[in-house]
VEXGU-345619 format. One record per residue (C-alpha): residue number from 1; residue in one letter; x, y, z. Coordinates in steps of 0.02 Angstrom, whole numbers. Each point is the difference from the previous one (the first is absolute). Example, Ala and Ser with C-alpha at 12.3 -4.5 7.8 and 13.67 -1.06 7.14 Angstrom:
2
REC  seq  type       X       Y       Z
REC    1     A     615    -225     390
REC    2     S      69     172     -33
//
This chain:
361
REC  seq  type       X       Y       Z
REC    1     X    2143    6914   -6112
REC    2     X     -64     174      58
REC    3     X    -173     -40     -76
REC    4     X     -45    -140      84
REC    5     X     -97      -6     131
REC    6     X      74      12     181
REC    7     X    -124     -97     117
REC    8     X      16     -58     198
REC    9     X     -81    -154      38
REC   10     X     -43     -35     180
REC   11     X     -30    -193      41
REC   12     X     -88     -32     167
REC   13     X     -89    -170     -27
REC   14     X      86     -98     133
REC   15     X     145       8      94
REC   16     X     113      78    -105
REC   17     X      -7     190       2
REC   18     X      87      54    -181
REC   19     X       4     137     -92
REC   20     X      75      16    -155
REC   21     X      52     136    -152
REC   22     X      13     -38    -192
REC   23     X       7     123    -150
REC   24     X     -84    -124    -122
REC   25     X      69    -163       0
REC   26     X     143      56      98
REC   27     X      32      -9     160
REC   28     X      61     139     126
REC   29     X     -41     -75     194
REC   30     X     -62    -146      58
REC   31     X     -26      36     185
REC   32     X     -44    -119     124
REC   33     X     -51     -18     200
REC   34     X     -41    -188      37
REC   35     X     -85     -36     177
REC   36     X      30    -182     -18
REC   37     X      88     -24     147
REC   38     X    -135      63      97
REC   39     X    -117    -135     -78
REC   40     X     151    -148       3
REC   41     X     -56     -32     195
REC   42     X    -186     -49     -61
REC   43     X      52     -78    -134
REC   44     X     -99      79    -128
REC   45     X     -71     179     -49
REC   46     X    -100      80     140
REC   47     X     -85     138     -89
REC   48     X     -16     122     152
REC   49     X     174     -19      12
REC   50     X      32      44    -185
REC   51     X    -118     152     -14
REC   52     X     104      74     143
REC   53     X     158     -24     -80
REC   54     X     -80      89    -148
REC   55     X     -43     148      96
REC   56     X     191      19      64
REC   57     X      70     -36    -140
REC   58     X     -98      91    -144
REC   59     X      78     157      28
REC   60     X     182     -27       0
REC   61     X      12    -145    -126
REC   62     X     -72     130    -115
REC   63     X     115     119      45
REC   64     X     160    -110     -28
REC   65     X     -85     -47    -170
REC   66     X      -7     176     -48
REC   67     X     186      11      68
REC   68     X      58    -143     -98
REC   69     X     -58      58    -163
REC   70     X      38     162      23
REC   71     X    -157      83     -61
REC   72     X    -103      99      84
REC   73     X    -172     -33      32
REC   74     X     -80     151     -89
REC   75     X      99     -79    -157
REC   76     X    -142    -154      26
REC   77     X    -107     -17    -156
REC   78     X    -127    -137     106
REC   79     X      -9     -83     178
REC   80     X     -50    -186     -41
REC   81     X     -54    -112     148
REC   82     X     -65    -189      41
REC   83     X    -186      29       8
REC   84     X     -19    -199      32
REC   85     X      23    -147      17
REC   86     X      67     -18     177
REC   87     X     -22      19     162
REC   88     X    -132     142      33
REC   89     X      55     101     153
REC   90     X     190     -14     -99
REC   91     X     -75      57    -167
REC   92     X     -83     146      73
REC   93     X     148      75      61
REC   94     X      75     -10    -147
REC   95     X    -138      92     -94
REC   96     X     -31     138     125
REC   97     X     181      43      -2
REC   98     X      -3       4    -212
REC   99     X    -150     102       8
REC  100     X      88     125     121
REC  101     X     144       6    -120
REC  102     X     -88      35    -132
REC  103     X    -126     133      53
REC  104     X     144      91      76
REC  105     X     113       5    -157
REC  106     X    -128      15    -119
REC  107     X      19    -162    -113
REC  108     X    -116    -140     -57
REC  109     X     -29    -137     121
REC  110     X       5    -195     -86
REC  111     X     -68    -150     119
REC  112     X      72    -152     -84
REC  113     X     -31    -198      31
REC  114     X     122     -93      60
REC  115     X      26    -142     -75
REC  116     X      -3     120    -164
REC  117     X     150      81      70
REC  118     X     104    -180      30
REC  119     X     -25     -14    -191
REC  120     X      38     186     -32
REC  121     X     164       2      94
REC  122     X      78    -122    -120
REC  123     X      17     159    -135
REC  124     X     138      69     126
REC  125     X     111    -107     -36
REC  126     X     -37    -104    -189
REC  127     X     -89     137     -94
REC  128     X    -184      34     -59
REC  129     X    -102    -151      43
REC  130     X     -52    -109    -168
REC  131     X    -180     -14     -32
REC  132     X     -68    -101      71
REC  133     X      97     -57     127
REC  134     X     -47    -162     104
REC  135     X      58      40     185
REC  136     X      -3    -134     128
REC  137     X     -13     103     185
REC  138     X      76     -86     160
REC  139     X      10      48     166
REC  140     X     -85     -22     160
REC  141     X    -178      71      -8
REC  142     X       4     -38    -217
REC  143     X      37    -128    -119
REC  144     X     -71      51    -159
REC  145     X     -10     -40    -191
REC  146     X     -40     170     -78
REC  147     X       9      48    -185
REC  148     X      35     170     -44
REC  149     X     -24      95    -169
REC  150     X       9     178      74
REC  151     X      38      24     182
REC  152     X     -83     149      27
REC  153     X    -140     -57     -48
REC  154     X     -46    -172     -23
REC  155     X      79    -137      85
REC  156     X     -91    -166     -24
REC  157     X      -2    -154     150
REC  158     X      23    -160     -61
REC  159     X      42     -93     151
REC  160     X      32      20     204
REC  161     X      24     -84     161
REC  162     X    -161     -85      57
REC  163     X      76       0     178
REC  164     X     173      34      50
REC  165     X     104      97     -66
REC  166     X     181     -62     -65
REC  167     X      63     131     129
REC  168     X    -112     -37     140
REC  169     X      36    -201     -34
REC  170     X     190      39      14
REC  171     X     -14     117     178
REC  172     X    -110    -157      61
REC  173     X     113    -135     -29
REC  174     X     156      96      68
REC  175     X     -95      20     130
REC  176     X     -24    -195      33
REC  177     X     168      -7     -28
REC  178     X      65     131     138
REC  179     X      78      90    -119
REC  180     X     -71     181      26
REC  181     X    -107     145    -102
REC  182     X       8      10    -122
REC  183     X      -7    -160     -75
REC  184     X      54      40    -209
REC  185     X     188      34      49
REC  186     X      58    -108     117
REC  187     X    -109    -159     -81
REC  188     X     101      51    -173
REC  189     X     151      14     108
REC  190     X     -10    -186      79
REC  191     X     -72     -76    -145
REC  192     X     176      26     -95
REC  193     X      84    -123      89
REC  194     X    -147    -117      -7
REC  195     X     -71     -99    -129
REC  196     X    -142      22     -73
REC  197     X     -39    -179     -61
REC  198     X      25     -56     170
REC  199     X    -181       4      55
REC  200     X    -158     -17    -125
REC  201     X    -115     132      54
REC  202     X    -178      30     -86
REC  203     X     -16     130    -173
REC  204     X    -173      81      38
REC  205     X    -132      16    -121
REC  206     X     109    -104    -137
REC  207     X    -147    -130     -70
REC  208     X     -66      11    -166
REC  209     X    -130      52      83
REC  210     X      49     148     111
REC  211     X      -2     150     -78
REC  212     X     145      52    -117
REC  213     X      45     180      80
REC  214     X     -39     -26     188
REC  215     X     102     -27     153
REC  216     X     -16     -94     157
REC  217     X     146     -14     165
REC  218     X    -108     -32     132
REC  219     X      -8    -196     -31
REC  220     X     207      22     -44
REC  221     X      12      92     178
REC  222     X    -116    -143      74
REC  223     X     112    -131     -55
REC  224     X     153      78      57
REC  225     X     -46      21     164
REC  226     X     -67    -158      25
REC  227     X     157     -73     -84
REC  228     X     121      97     129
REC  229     X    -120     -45     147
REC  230     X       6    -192     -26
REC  231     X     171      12      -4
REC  232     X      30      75     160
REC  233     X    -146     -91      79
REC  234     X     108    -168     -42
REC  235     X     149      97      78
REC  236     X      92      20    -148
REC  237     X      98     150     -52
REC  238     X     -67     109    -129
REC  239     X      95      17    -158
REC  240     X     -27     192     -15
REC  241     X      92      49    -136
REC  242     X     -69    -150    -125
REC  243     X    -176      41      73
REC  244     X      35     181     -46
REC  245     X      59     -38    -185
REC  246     X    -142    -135     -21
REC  247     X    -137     122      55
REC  248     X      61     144    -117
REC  249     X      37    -121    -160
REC  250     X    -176     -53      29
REC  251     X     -52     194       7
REC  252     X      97      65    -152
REC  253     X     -60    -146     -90
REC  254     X    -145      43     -12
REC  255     X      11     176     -28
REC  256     X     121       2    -140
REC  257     X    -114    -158     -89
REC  258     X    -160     106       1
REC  259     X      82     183     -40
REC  260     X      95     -96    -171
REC  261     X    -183     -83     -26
REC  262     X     -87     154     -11
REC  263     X     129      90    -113
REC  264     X     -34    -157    -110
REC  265     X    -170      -5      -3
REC  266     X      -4     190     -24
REC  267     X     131      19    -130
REC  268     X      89     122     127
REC  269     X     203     -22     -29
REC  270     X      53     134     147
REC  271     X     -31     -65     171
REC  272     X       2     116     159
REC  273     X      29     -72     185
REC  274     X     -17     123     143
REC  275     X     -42      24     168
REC  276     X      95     -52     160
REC  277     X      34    -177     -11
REC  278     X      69      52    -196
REC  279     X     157      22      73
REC  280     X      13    -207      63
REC  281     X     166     -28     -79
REC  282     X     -93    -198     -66
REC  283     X    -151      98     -79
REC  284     X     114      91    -102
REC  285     X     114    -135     -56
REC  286     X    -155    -112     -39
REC  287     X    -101     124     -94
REC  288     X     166      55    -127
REC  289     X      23    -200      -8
REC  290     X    -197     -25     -45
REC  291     X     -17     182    -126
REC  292     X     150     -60     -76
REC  293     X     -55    -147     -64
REC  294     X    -154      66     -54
REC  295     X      59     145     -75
REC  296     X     -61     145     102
REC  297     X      90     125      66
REC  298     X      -1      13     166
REC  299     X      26     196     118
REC  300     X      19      -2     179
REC  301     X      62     134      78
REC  302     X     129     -11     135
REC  303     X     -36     -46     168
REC  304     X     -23     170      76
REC  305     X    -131      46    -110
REC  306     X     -99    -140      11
REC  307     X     -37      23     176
REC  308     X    -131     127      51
REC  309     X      69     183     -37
REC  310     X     -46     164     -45
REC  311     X     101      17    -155
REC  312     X    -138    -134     -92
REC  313     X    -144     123      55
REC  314     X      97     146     -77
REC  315     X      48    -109    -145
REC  316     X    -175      -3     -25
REC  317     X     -66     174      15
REC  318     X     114      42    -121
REC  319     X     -67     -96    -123
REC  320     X    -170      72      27
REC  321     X      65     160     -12
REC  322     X      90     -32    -149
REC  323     X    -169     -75     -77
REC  324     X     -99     134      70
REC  325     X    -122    -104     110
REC  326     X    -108     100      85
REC  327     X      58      37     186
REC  328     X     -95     -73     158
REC  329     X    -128     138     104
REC  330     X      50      58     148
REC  331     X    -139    -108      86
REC  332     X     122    -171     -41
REC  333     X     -16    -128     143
REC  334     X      93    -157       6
REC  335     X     -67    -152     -49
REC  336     X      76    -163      91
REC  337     X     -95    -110    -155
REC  338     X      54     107    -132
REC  339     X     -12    -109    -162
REC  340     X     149      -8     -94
REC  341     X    -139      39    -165
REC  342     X       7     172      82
REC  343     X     195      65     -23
REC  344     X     -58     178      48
REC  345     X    -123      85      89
REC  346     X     -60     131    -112
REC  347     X    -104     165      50
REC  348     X     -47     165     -97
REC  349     X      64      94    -118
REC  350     X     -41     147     112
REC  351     X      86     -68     178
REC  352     X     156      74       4
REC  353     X     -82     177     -18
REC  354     X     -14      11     189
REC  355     X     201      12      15
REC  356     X      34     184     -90
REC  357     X     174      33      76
REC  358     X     151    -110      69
REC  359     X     -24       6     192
REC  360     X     152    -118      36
REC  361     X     163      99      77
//
């Protein structure tokens, strides 16, 4: 245990400030300062409003990280950080404050991709990811197909939104709905007591035709909307909860179809789901229903982790120092349109020259 690598991973890439500690695969803190509640009123992100929480947060959620694990930060081996995607202003914070860190003590600096570090989290709690893995990524900015056969390195798209996101489509709709920001919890939470068959809403980008690995909500959003409208247009009341469990069946649907297609079609028997809207309670129950039957095993991790958090970044930066990637230069900038072929931001062999002694106290 002593000789793995003890990383901090600082996640900045939207409104959740986390910070997170793992020695290897295991993990130590998990840290996190939400500003959600300032955003609930606008019903959505406001990325002004989430770079600020950033900047009041950074320093104590890292602190209470440190606390939690009980380590002490000149114990650090790396600082890993979200160098993109995300919002820009949120991501930058985020990477100025890593820098800092790791100037001041001394130790290699790691910018990561995000959507690399949704995958990477999974190892926390089942194990060493297989390889390759096929992961399917949902939440509100991302819903991606990606195939991975070494996630420091090379992560391969094979599929994504080409307009909403699952996320985004689920914050819309609850809005329609009056039910509040954000949408994913409270739309899982109705659609319990509703039924899903109730209403036959449209699977996007389902034709023999469409392609096999890409996803579309917006028309799914469209339709809902439209549906509720009519309804209360012809002064009738809205069935909420049905509506809810209608609009995520059609959702899950066709996220679990596509992820099982591409392990398929890719000989892939371990499938990964991550990102926010992994932890809808129907996704999960769908996908184990759908990998079942196919015979692939499926690994989600539990519900905390699936949301945006620090301990996926430093989940991450472990692995690269455990693989000995090479770290990121001191000149690393965020990147809001970070491709997820990218899973680090390398530099120099030379960068980490500049820091001689451990200037943190």
């Amino acid at each position: 245990m002593a000789d793995e690598p003890l990383v901090l991973g600082i996640e900045t890439s939207c409104d959740e400030t986390g910070v997170g500690i793992v020695r290897g695969t295991t993990l130590l803190a998990d840290a996190i300062a939400s500003s959600v509640d300032e955003h609930a009123r606008f019903g959505g992100v406001v990325p002004e409003v989430a770079s600020r929480a950033h900047l009041e947060a950074m320093v104590p959620t890292i602190e209470r990280a440190l606390k939690d694990a009980g380590v002490s930060a000149r114990d650090l081996d790396g600082i890993a950080v979200t160098a993109g995607p995300g919002l820009a202003g949120a991501l930058l914070v985020g990477v100025s404050a890593a820098k800092a860190y790791a100037y001041a003590l001394g130790k290699p600096l790691y910018g990561v991709n995000h959507l690399a570090s949704h995958i990477c989290v999974d190892q926390l709690e089942h194990g060493a990811l297989p390889e390759p893995t096929m992961a399917l990524l949902v939440s509100g900015g991302h819903s991606s197909l990606l195939l991975s056969s070494d996630i420091t390195s090379d992560v391969r798209p094979m599929g994504a939104t080409i307009d909403d996101a699952a996320g985004e489509a689920f914050d819309k709709i609850a809005r329609v709905l009056n039910l509040g920001f954000p949408g994913g919890p409270v739309i899982d939470r109705y659609a319990r007591e509703g039924d899903p068959s109730a209403i036959t809403f449209p699977r996007g980008l389902t034709g023999p035709r469409d392609p096999a690995y890409d996803f579309s909500f917006s028309g799914l959003k469209t339709a809902v909307a439209r549906w509720i409208e009519a309804k209360r247009a012809a002064g009738e009341e809205v069935p909420v909860r049905d509506v809810a469990a209608s609009f995520q069946e059609a959702v899950v649907d066709v996220l679990t179809r596509k992820a099982v297609r591409a392990c398929k079609d890719e000989g892939v028997d371990h499938l990964m789901i991550g990102g926010g809207v992994a932890a809808n309670s129907r996704l999960r129950a769908l996908a184990q229903e759908r990998c079942e039957a196919a015979g692939i095993r499926l690994r989600v991790p539990r519900p905390k982790l699936c949301t945006d958090n620090g301990a996926m970044v430093a989940a991450l930066g472990a692995e690269m120092v455990a693989r000995n990637r090479p770290a990121s230069s001191w000149d690393l900038s965020a990147d809001s349109s970070l491709p997820v072929t990218e899973p680090h931001v390398p530099g120099h062999d030379h960068v980490h020259e500049v820091s001689k002694e451990n200037l943190y106290s």
